[in-house]
C-alpha positions in Angstrom: -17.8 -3.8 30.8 -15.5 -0.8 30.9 -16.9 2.3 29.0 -15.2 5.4 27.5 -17.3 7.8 29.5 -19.1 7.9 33.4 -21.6 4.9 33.7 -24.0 8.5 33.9 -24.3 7.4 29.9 -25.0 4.0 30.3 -28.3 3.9 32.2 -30.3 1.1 29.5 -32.9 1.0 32.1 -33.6 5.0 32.1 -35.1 7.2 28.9 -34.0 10.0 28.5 -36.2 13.1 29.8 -36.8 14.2 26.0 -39.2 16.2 24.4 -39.2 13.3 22.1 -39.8 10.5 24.7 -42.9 12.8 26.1 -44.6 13.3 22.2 -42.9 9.6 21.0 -46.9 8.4 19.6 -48.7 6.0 19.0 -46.7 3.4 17.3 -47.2 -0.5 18.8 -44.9 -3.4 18.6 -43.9 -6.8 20.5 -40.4 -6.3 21.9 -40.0 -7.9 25.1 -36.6 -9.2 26.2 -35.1 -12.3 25.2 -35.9 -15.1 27.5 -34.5 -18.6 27.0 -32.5 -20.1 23.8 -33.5 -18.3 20.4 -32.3 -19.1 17.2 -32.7 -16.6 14.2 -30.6 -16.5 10.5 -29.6 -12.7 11.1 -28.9 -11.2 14.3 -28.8 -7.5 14.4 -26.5 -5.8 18.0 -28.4 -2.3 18.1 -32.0 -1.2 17.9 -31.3 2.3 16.5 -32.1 3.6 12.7 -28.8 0.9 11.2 -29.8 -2.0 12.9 -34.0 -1.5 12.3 -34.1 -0.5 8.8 -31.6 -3.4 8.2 -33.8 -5.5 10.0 -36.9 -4.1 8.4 -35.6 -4.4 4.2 -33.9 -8.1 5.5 -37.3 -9.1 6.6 -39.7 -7.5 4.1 -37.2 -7.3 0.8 -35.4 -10.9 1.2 -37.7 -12.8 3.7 -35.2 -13.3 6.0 -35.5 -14.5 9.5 -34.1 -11.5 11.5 -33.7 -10.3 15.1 -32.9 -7.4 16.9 -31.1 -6.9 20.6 -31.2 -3.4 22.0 -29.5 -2.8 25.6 -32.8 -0.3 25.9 -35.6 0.2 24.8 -36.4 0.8 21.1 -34.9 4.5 20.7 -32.9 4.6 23.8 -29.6 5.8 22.3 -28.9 8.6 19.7 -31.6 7.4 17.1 -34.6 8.7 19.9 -32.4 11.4 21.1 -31.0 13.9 18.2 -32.0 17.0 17.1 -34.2 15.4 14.2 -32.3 16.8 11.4 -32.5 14.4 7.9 -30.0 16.3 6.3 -26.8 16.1 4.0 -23.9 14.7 5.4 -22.5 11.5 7.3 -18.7 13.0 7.0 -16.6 15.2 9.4 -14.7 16.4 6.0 -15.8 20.0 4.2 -16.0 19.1 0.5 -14.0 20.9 -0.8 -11.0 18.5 1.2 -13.4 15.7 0.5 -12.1 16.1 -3.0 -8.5 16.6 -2.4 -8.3 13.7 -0.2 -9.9 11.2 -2.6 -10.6 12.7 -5.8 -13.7 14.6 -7.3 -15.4 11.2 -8.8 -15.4 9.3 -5.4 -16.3 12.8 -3.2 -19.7 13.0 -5.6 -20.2 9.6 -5.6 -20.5 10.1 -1.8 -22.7 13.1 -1.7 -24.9 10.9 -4.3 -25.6 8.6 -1.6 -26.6 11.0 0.9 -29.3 12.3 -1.4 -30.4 8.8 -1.8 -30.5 8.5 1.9 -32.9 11.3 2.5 -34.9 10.1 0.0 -34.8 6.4 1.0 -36.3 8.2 4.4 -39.2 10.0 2.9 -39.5 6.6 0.9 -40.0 4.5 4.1 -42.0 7.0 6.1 -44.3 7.0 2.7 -44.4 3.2 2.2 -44.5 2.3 6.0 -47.2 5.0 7.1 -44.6 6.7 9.6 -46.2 9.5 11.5 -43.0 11.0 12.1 -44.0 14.7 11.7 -41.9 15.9 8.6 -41.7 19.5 7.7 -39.6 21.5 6.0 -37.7 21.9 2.7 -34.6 22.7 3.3 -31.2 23.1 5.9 -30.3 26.6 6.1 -26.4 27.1 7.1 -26.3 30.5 9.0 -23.2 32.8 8.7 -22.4 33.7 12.4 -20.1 36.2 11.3 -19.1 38.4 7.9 -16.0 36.7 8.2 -17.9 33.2 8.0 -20.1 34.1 5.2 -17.0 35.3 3.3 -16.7 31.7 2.1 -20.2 30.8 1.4 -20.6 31.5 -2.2 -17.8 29.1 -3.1 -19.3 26.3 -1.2 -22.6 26.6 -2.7 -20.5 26.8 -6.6 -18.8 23.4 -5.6 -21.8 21.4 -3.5 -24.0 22.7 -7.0 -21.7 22.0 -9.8 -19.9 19.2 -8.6 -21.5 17.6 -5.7 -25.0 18.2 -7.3 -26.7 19.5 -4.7 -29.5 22.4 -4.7 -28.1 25.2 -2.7 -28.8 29.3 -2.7 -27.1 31.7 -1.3 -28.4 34.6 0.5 -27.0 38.1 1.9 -27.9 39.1 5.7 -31.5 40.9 4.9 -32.4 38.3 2.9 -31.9 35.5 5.6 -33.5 38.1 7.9 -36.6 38.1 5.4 -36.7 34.5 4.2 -35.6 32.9 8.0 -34.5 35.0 10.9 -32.8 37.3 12.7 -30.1 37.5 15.0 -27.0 38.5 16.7 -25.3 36.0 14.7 -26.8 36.0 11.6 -24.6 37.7 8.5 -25.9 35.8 5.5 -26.9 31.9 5.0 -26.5 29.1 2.4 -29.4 26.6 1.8 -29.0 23.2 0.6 -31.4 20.4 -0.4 -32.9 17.6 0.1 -32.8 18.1 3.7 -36.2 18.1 5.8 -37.5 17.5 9.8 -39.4 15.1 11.5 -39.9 13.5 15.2 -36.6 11.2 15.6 -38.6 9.3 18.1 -41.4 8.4 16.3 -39.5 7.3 13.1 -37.6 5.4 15.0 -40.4 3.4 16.6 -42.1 3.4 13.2 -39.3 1.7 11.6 -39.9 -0.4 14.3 -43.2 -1.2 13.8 -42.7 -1.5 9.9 -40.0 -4.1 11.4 -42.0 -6.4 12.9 -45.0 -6.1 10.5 -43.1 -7.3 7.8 -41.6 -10.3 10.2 -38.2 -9.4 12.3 -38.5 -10.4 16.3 -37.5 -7.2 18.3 -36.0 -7.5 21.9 -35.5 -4.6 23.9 -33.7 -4.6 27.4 -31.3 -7.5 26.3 -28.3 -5.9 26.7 -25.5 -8.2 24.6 -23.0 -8.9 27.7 -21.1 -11.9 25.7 -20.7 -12.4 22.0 -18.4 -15.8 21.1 -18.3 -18.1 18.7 -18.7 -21.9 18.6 -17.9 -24.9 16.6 -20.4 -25.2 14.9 -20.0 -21.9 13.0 -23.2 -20.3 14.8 -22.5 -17.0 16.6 -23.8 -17.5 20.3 -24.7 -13.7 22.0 -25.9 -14.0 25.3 -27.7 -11.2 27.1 -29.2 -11.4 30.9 -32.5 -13.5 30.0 -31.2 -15.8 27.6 -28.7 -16.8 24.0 -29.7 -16.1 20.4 -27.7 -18.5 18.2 -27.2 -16.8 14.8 -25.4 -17.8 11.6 -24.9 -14.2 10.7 -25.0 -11.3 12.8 -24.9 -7.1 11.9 -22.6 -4.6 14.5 -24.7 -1.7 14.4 -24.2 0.2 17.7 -22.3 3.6 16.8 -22.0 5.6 19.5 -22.7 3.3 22.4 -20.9 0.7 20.7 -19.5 -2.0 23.4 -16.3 -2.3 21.8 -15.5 -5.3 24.4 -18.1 -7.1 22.7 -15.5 -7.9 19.7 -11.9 -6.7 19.9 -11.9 -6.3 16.3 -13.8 -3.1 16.5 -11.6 -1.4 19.8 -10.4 1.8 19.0 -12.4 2.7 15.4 -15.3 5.1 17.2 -14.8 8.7 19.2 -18.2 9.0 20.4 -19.0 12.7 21.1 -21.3 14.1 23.8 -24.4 16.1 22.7 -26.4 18.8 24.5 -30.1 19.5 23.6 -32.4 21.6 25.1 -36.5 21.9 23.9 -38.5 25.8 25.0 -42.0 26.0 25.8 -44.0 27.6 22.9 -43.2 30.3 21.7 -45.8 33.1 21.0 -46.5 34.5 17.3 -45.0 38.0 19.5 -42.0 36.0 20.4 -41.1 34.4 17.0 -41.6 38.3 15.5 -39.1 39.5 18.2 -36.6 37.7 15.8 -38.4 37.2 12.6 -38.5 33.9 12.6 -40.6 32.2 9.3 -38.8 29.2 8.9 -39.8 25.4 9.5 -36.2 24.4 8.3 -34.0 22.9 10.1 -31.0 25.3 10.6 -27.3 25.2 11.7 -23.9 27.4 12.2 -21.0 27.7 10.3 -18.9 27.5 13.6 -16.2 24.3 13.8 -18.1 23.3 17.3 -21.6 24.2 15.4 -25.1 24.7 17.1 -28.0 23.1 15.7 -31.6 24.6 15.7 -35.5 24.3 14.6 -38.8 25.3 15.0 -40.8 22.3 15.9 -44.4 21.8 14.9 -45.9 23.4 18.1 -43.8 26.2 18.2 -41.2 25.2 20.4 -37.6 25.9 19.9 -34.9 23.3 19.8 -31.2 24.3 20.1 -28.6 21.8 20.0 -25.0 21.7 20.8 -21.5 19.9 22.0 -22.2 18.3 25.5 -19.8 17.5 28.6 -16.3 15.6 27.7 -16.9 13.1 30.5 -19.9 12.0 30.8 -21.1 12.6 34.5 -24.3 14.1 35.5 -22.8 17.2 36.8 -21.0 18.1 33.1 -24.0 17.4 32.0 -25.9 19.9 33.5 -22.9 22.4 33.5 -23.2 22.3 29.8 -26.7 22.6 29.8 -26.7 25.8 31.6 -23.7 26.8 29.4 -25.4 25.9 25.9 -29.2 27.7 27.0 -26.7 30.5 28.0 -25.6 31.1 24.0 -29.1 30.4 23.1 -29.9 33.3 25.1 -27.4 35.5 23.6 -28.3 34.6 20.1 -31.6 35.3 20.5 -31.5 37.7 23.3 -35.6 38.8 22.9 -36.0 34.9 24.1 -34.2 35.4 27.2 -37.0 35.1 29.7 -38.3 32.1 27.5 -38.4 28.6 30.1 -36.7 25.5 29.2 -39.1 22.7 29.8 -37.0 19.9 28.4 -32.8 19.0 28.3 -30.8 16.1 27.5 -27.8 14.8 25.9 -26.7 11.7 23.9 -23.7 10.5 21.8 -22.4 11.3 17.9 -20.2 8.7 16.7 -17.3 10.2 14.8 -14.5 7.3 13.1 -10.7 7.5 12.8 -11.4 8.2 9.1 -14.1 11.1 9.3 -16.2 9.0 6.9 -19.0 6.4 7.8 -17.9 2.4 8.2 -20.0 0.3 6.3 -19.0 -2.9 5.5 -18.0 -7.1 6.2 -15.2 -8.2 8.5 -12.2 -10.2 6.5 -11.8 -11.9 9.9 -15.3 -13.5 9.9 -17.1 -13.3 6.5 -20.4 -13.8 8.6 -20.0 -10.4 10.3 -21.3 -7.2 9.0 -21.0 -3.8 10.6 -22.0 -0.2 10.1 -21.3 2.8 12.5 -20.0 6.3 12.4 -22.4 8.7 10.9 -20.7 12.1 12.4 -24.1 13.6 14.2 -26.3 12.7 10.6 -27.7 9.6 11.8 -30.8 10.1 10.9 -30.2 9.9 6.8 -27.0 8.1 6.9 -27.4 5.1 9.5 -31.4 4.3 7.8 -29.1 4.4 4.3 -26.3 2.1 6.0 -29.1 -0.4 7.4 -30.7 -1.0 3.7 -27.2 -1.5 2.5 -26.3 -3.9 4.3 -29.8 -5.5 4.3 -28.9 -5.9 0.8 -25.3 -7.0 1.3 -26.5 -10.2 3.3 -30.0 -10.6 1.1 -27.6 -11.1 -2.5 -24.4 -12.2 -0.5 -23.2 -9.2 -3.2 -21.6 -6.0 -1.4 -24.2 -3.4 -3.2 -22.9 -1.4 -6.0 -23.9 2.0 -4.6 -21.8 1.8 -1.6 -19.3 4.8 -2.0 -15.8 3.8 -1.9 -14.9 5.8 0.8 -17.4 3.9 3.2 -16.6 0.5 2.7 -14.8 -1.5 5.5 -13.8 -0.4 8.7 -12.4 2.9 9.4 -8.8 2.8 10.8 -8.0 2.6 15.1 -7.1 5.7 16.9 -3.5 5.5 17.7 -3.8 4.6 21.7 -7.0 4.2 22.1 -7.3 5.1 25.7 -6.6 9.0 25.1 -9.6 9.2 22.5 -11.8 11.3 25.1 -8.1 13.9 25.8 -8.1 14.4 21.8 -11.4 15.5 21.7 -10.7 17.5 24.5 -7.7 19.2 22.4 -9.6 19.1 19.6 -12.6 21.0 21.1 -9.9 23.8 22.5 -8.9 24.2 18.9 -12.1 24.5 17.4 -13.3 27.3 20.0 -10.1 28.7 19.3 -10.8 28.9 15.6 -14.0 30.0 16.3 -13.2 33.1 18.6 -11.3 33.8 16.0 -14.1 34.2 13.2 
């Protein structure tokens, strides 16, 4: 099966040497691999956030007999390895061209979902008893130049007034006060709902909740073949056996195998992520900087960094990763990303990294989300593309669709400017060269701020 990046990202058999795998708790469920024939109604490709909260509102909301496949194990791809952020989002599009490019009704409408998908998080973590460690209140965007704050105080009149967010704006001593300081902090913006938790451990909660309330999990079954037969059934087979299915949900993203179904070739840019976890830091160290905050925090840079404070004190700073894929980019930009860390926070310099790794955004052709039912095969439902907020947007996408297949109605709070899939990128085979352009222009425009 021919991938987009080195095989170095493929390793199903391998976690990932994450802070989050070593704290992932105490959560239990049955998910051994398939073995022999299976039948099920639902069959859900992807045991990340889309496929197990669709699997988890099928099972418990319209007792539907549901199961999931996952190449890994539960959490293996991006949904056990981002930075943890349950934030606004789900688009690569500021809003403010959000509105030009579809209008000011359907950009709100949008944003209106993302709320709900925070809250639909906090809802499960409440209802399912998910130890997923939230805390807190807020994401804080941090200037990271004057030049960069500059436009701050009309994004937070438009994400208020039209978007209906909660958002404040505050000058560079007030950030220092209220959240940090810096070498590149000149002023932030704070918008709400947005809050932390453990990406691991919601993952395998949902999980959990999953199978409680009656789905079959499989991990390490790996869909190598996915056909059709006459009988209208949908016949995936993986290494230890077939699950027949009379329905089945796409809900891979950024490790989509896009073999699997031509139909979907081309849609997805998956982008390589860096992260890197400190050891604690010490109430000295966290003065050095004045760091108060337990929100999560990010840049205002095109190729933005992504941080928090994590419940023990450790640091977490996220970033772009390698453009290919092998192990040696990947630890070139590891070295390269703890480097801007370091000059960020310079007083942290001597501060030792005790955990890096990297994983895969999922951007689309159409810088929205693709949520929605194939025209080709009315029995195929898919959702993907969540543009590095998968934690809010993909849980969303799952109970969407959940509800899609449990009324046979598409739901009336699916945004217009989600629904069906997002168009190909013209030659397909160049999509990791335009990111490559793409990133040079961003740095470029960056540089330049």
């Amino acid at each position: 099966m021919k991938r987009l990046f080195d095989e170095h990202l493929y390793k199903f058999d391998t976690p990932q040497p994450s802070y989050w795998e070593a704290t992932r708790g105490a959560a239990e469920f049955d998910a051994g691999p398939l073995q022999g024939h299976e039948s099920c109604d639902v069959a859900v490709i992807g045991g990340g956030y889309t496929g197990l909260s669709a699997a988890l509102h099928l099972a418990r909301d319209y007792n539907v007999d549901v199961r999931v496949l996952e190449a890994g194990h539960i959490g293996w791809g991006a949904s056990g390895r981002n930075g943890g952020f349950c934030s606004m989002g789900g688009t690569a599009v500021h809003a403010a061209d959000l509105i030009k490019l579809c209008g000011e009704e359907k950009a709100r409408e949008f944003y209106q979902s993302q709320i709900e998908a925070v809250e639909l998080v906090r809802a499960i973590g409440i209802d399912e008893d998910i130890d997923y460690q939230a805390c807190g209140e807020a994401e804080v965007i941090v200037a990271h130049s004057e030049k960069a704050f500059s436009g701050f105080e009309k994004d937070c009149a438009l994400l208020t007034g039209v978007m209906g967010l909660k958002t404040e704006l505050f000058s560079r001593a007030e950030a220092r006060e209220r959240f940090y300081d810096s070498t590149e902090q000149f002023g932030a913006m704070q918008e709400s709902p947005t809050f932390g938790l453990h990406p691991l451990r919601y993952c395998r909660g949902l999980a959990a909740a999953a199978e409680r309330r009656g789905a079959r999990l499989h991990e390490r079954s790996e869909v190598l073949q996915w056909n059709k037969s006459d009988d209208g059934l949908h016949r995936l087979r993986t290494a230890g056996g077939e699950l027949r299915a009379k329905r089945v949900i796409f809900a891979t993203n950024g490790f989509m195998p896009e073999s699997l179904n031509p139909v979907f070739y081309g849609r997805t840019l998956p982008v390589i992520s860096s992260i890197v976890v400190t050891r604690p830091l010490t109430d000295d160290e966290l003065a050095a900087h004045g760091w108060v905050t337990r929100n999560p925090v990010i840049n205002a840079r095109k190729i933005l960094n992504y941080f928090r404070l994590l419940p023990d004190n450790r640091f977490l700073f996220g970033a772009r990763g390698s453009t290919a894929g092998t192990a040696a980019g990947e630890q070139e930009t590891h070295e390269a990303n703890i480097a801007t860390m370091r000059r960020i926070w310079p007083e942290w310099s001597g501060v030792d990294i005790d955990y890096r790794w990297h994983g895969l955004i999922c951007m689309t052709g159409s810088l929205y989300p693709s949520i929605g039912r194939l025209e080709e095969d009315r029995s195929v439902f898919f959702g993907f593309g969540y543009h590095g907020n998968g934690v809010t947007t993909a849980s969303w996408s799952g109970k969407q669709l959940a509800d899609w297949l449990g009324t046979d109605k598409m739901p009336a709070s699916l945004p217009a400017i989600v629904q069906g899939l997002s168009k190909r990128y013209p030659l397909p085979r160049l999509r990791p060269l335009y990111f490559k352009l793409a990133l040079a222009l961003s740095n470029w425009v960056d540089r330049r701020s």
